[in-house]
C-alpha positions in Angstrom: -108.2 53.3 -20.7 -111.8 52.8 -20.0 -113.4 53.0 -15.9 -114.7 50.2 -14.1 -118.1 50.9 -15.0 -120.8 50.1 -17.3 -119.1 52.5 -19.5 -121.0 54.8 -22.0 -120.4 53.7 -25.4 -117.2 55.9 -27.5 -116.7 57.1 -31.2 -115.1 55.0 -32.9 -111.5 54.9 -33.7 -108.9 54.0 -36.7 -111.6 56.0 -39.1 -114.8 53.5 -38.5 -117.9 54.4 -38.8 -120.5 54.7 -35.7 -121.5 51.2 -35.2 -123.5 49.8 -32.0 -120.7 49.0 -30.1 -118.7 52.6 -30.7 -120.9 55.3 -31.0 -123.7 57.4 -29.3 -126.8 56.9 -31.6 -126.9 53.9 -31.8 -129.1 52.1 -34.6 -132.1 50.5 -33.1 -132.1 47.0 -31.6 -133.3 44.2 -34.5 -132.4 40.6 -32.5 -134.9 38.4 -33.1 -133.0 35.1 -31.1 -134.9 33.9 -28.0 -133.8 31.7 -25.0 -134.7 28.7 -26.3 -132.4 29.1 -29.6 -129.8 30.9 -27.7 -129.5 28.4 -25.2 -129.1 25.5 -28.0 -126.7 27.6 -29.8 -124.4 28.2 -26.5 -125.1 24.4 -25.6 -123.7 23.4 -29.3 -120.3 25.8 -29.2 -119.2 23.9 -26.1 -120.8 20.1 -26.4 -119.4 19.7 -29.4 -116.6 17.9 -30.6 -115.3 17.1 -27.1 -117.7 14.0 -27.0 -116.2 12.6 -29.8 -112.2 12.2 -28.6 -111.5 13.1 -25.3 -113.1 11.2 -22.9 -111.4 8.3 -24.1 -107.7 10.6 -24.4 -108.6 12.0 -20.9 -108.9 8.6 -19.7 -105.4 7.5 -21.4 -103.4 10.1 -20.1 -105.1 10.3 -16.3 -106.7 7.0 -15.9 -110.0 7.7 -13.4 -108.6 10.3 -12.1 -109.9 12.3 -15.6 -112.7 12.5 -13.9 -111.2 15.4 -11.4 -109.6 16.8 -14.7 -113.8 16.9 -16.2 -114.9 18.8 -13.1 -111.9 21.3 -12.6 -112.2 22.8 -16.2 -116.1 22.8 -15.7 -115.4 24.6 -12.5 -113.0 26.9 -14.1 -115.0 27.9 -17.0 -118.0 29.0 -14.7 -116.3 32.6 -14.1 -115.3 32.5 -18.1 -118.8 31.8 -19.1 -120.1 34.3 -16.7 -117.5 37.3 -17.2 -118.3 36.5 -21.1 -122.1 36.5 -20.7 -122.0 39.6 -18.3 -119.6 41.9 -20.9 -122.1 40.5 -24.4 -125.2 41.6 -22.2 -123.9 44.9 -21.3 -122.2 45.4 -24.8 -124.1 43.3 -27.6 -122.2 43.9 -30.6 -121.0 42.0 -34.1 -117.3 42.2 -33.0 -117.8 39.8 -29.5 -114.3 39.7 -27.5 -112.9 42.3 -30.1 -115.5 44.9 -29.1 -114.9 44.4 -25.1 -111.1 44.9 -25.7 -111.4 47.9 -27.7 -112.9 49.9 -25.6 -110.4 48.7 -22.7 -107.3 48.5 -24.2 -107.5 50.2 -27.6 -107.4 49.6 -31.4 -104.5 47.6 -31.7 -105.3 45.1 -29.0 -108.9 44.9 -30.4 -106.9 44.2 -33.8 -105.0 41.1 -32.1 -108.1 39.8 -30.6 -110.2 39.7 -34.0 -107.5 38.1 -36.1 -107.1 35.5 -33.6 -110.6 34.2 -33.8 -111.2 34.8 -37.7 -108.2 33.6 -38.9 -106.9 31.3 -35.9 -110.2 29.7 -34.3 -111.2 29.6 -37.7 -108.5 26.7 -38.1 -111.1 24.2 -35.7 -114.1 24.1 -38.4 -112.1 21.9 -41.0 -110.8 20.0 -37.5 -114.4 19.4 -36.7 -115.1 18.2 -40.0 -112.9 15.6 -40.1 -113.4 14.1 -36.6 -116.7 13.8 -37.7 -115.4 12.3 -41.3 -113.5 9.6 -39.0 -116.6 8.5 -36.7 -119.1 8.3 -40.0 -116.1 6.5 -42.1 -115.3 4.1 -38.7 -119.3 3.4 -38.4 -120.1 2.7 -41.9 -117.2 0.9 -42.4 -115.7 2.4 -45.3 -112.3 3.3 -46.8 -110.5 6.0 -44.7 -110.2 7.8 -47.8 -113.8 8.7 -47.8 -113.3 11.0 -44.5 -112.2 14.5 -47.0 -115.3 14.0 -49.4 -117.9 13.3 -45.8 -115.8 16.4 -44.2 -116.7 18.7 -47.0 -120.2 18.0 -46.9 -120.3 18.8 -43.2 -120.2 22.5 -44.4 -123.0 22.6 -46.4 -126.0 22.2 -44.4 -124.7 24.7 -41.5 -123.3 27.2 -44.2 -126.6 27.1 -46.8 -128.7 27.6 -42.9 -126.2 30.6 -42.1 -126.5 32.2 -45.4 -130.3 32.9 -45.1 -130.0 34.1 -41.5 -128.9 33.4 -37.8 -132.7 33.3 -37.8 -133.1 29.9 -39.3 -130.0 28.9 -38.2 -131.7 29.2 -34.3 -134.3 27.1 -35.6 -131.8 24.4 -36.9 -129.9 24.7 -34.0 -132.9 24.3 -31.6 -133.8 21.0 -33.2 -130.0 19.4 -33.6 -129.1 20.4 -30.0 -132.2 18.9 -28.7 -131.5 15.5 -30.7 -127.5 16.2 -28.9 -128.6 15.6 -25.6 -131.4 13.1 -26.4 -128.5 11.1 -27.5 -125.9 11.2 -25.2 -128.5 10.6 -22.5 -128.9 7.4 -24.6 -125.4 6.7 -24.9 -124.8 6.9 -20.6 -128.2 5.1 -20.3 -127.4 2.2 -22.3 -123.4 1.9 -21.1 -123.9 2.5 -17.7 -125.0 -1.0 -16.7 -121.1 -2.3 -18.4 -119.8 -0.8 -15.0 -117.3 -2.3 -13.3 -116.0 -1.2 -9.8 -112.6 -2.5 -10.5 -112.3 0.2 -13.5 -111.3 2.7 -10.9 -108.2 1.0 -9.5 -105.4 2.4 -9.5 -107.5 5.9 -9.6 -104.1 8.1 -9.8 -102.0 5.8 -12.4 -100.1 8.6 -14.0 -100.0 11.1 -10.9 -100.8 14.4 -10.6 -99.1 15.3 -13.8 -101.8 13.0 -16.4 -104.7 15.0 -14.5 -102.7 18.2 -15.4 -102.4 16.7 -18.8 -106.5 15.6 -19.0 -107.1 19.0 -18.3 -105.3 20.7 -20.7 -106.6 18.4 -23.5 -110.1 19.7 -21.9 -109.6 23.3 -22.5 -110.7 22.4 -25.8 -113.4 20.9 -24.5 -114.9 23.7 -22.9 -114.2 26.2 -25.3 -116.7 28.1 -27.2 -118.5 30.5 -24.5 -117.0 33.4 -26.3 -118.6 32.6 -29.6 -122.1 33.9 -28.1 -120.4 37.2 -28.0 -120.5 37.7 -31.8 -124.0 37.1 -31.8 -125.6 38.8 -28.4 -127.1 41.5 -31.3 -129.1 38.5 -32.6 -130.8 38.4 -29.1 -134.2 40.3 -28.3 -133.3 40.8 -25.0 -129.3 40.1 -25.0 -129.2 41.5 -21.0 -132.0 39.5 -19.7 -131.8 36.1 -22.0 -127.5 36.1 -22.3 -126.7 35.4 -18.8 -129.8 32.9 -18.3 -129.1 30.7 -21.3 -125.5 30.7 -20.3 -126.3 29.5 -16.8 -128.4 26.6 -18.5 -125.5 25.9 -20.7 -122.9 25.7 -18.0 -125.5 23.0 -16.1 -125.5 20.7 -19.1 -123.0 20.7 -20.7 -121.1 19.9 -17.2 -123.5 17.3 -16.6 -123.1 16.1 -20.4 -119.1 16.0 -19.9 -119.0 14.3 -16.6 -121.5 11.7 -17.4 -119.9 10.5 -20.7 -116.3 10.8 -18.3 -117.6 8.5 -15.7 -118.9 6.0 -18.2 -116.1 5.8 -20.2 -113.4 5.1 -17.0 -116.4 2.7 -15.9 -116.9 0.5 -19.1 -113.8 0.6 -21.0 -111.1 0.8 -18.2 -107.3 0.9 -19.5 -108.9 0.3 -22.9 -110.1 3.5 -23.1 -108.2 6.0 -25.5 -107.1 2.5 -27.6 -108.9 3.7 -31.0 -109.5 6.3 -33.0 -113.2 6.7 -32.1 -114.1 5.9 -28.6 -116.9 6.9 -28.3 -117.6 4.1 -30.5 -115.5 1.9 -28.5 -118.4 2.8 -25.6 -121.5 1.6 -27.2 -120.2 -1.1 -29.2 -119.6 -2.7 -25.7 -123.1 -2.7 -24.3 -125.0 -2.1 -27.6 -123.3 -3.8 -30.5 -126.5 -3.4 -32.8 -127.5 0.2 -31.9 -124.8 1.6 -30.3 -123.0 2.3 -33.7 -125.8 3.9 -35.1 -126.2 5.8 -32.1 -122.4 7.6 -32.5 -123.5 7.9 -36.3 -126.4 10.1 -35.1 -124.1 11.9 -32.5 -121.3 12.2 -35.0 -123.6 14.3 -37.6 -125.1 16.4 -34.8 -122.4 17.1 -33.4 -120.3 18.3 -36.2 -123.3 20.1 -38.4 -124.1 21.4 -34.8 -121.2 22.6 -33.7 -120.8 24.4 -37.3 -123.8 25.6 -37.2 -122.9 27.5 -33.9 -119.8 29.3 -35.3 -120.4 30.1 -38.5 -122.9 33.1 -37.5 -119.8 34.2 -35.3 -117.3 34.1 -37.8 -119.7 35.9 -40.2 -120.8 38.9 -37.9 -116.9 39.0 -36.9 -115.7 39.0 -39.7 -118.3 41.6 -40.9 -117.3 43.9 -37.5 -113.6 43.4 -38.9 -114.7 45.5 -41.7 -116.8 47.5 -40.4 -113.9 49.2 -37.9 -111.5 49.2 -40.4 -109.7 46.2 -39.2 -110.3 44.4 -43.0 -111.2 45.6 -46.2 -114.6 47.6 -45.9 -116.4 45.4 -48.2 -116.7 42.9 -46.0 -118.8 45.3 -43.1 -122.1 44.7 -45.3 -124.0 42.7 -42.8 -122.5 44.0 -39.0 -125.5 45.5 -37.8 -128.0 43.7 -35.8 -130.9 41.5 -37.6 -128.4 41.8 -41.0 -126.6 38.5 -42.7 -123.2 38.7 -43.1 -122.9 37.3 -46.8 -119.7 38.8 -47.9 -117.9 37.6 -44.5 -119.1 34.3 -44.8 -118.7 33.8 -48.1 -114.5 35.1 -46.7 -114.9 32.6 -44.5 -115.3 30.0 -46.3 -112.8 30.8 -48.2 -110.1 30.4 -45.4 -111.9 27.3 -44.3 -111.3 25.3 -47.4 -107.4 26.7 -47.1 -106.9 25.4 -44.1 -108.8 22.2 -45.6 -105.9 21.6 -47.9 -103.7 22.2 -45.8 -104.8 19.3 -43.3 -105.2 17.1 -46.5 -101.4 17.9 -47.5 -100.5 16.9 -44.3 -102.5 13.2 -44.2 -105.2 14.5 -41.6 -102.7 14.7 -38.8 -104.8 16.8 -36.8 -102.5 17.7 -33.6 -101.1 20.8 -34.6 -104.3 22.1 -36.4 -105.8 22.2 -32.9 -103.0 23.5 -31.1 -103.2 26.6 -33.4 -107.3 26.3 -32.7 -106.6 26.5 -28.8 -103.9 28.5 -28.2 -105.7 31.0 -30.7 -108.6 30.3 -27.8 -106.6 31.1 -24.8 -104.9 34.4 -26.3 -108.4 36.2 -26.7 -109.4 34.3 -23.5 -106.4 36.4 -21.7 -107.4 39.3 -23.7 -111.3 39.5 -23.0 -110.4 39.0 -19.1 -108.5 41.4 -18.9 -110.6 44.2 -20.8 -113.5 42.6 -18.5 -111.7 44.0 -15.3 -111.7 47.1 -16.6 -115.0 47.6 -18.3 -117.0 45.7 -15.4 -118.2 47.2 -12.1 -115.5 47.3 -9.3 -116.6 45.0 -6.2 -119.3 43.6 -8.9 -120.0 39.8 -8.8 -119.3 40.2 -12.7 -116.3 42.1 -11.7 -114.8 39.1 -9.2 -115.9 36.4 -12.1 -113.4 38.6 -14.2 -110.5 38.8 -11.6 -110.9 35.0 -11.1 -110.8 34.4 -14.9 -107.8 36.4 -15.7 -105.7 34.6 -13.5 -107.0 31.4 -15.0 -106.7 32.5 -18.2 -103.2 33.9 -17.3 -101.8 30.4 -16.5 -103.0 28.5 -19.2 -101.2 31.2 -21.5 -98.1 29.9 -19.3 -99.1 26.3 -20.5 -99.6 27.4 -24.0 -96.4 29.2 -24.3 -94.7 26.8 -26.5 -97.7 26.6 -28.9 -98.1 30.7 -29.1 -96.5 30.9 -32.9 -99.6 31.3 -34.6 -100.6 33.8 -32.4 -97.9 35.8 -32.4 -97.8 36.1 -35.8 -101.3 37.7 -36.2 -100.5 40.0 -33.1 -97.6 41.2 -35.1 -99.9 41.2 -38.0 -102.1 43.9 -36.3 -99.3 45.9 -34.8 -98.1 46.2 -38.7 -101.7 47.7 -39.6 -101.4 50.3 -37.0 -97.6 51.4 -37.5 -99.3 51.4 -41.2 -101.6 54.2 -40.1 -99.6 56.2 -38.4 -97.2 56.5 -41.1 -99.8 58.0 -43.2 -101.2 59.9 -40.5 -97.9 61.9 -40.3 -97.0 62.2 -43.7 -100.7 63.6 -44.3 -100.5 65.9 -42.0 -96.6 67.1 -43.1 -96.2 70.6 -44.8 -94.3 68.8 -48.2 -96.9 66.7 -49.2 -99.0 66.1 -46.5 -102.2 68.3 -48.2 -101.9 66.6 -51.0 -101.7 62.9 -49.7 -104.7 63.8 -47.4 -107.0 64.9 -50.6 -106.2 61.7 -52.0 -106.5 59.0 -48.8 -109.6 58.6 -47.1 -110.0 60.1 -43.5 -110.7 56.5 -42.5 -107.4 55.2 -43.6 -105.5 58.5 -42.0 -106.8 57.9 -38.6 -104.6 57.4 -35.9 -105.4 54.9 -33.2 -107.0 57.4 -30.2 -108.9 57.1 -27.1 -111.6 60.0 -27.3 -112.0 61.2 -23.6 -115.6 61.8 -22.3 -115.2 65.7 -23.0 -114.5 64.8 -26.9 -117.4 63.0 -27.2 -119.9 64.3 -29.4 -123.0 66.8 -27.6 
């Protein structure tokens, strides 16, 4: 177990080899993201997909009173965002909330958290990809049937960006997120004169229980402040730029959500939540002519956008993954700061186009794809608090923001509970992988045939989860 305190870094464990993040030495600092593009790519993980779908199912299930259930999450997530920004400033490395946890909690935990994000968040791109496929397909009036072909080729432009560098994909971020918020200050600016007064009676028509409800479905929402975590290497200065371009990013994208929330209850009224695409529902209202084309422009930033944003995370995580021995070791090539993560991406797409199929097999019923996507989010949300409370200063405004978030975090694991399956699974997954190791760790160091087995596994794969103390660490 770790101190509260800005903790030096440790050697690595399970057999990895010295990385940023885990050993003294470290390799010199190669980010090359600056606030502008780090801001845009923290704006994008959050104001993302939420735009699309749930105003209009906050509205359903809460009425006007969604509007409390906007600005309770956005409260909320201020000490998430900040506990998140304050750990990737102090420890900018490839494996985000799975680098913060190992060095609290240990190997195994660190384990859990990574395979929840690659393998569980990971189960939100191809969701992404078809909400969009639904808005384009509603605009353009086509066949449904078109939405699988439009979903695939949301992938490409994000993933072909990605695969030359989080680089260029800062500059293509810059520009999309730019044209996201030019939009949706269209959208409120055109809808806003449709408001009616009488939209807001009855303000509480489902209770206290639909606002409970509205903010549940907004966890989703406001998701995505841990995916600048994988990428604070990318930064040039992750301590100084991190915090500020999360603070900017907490400022719009409540602004953003609220806004769109307010118009929604305003214009549409009980109608809201009707359709499939209400955002659609919004402008078509005010704006028959261009409000559709204005959701078609928000529909394709918003889903290239948002894949833009996670892509470089899933690449440098799954990269870390490697790296420490949590994967195979070919997939490490790319972990280091300034590096591209081909092999992981390439991985990653991979289990994106799995979990593809799988949504097609099941006739783009999308509900229990993104309970897997969130309560995947709120297990390393629990986990990264946690490590954060013991990694952070004690007394530390960092170290309150932490304190604060864990119990948050805590309770919507107690909301989640039903959903946790997926979860599970991959925790048990991870604990498998360490009893693994410290089968072989015995049996190599056994008198019968322990010499022999140790010649012929490598010292990385015989490594038994341990904690070095500071006296172990080396001169």
């Amino acid at each position: 177990m770790t101190s509260n305190t800005d903790a030096p870094a440790t050697t690595p464990r399970d057999g990895a080899t010295p990385h940023a993040a885990g050993a003294q030495g470290a390799p010199a600092h190669h980010g090359t993201l600056g606030l502008g593009q780090g801001t845009a790519l923290y704006i994008a993980s959050v104001l993302g997909t939420g735009i699309l779908v749930l105003p209009g199912l906050a509205a359903e299930v809460a009425g006007p009173a969604s509007i409390i259930s906007v600005a309770a999450v956005l409260v909320l997530s201020i000490p998430l965002a900040g506990t998140f920004a304050a750990l990737a400033a102090r420890y900018p490395d490839a494996g985000g909330v799975a680098s913060f946890v190992r060095r609290a909690l240990g190997d195994t935990a660190a384990r859990m958290a990574g395979y929840w994000f690659y393998f569980g968040v990971c189960i939100g791109a191809p969701v992404l990809a078809v909400l969009g496929g639904e808005y384009v397909v509603a605009v353009l009036g086509v066949d449904r049937s078109a939405v699988p072909i439009i979903g695939l080729a949301v992938f490409v432009p994000p993933y072909i960006a990605n695969w030359f560098g989080v680089r260029v994909a800062g500059w293509v971020q810059f520009v999309l997120t730019g044209l996201l918020i030019t939009v949706v200050v269209g959208v409120v600016a055109v809808t806003f004169p449709a408001a009616e007064a009488s939209n807001f009676q009855p303000f509480l028509p489902h209770g206290w229980a639909g606002v409970g409800v509205a903010i549940s479905l907004f966890v989703w929402a406001f998701a995505g402040w841990e995916v600048g975590t994988h990428i604070a290497g990318e930064f040039k200065n992750p301590r100084r730029t991190i915090p500020i371009a999360t603070a900017i990013a907490v400022v719009v994208v409540g602004v953003g959500y609220l806004a769109l929330q307010f118009v929604t209850v305003a214009v549409l009224g009980d109608r809201a939540g009707d359709g499939q695409v209400p955002l659609l529902d919004l402008v078509s209202t005010t704006a028959p002519g261009i409000g559709p084309v204005l959701v078609a422009i928000i529909a394709a930033i918003v889903t290239v956008g948002v894949m833009n944003a996670y892509l470089p995370a899933f690449g440098k995580l799954g990269a870390a993954l490697g790296r420490d021995g949590d994967l195979p070791r070919w997939l490490a090539k790319g972990a280091a700061d300034g590096e591209i993560p081909r092999r992981a991406l390439a991985v990653t797409g991979v289990i994106i186009l799995i979990y593809y199929a799988l949504m097609l097999a099941n006739d783009l019923d999308l509900t229990g794809f993104i309970l897997i996507h969130t309560s995947n989010m709120v297990a390393i949300y629990a986990a990264g608090m946690l490590a954060a409370t013991l990694l952070l200063r004690t007394w530390s405004f960092g170290w309150w923001l932490a304190v604060v978030a864990t119990i948050m975090t805590a309770a919507l694991l107690v909301l989640a509970w039903s959903n946790l399956l997926v979860p599970a699974v991959l925790a048990l997954a991870a604990v498998a992988v360490t009893v693994v190791r410290r089968i072989r760790a015995r049996r190599a160091t056994s008198p019968a045939d322990g010499a022999a087995e140790a010649r012929a596994t490598p010292e990385s794969e015989t490594a038994p989860d341990h904690h070095p103390t500071p006296e172990e660490q080396p001169a």
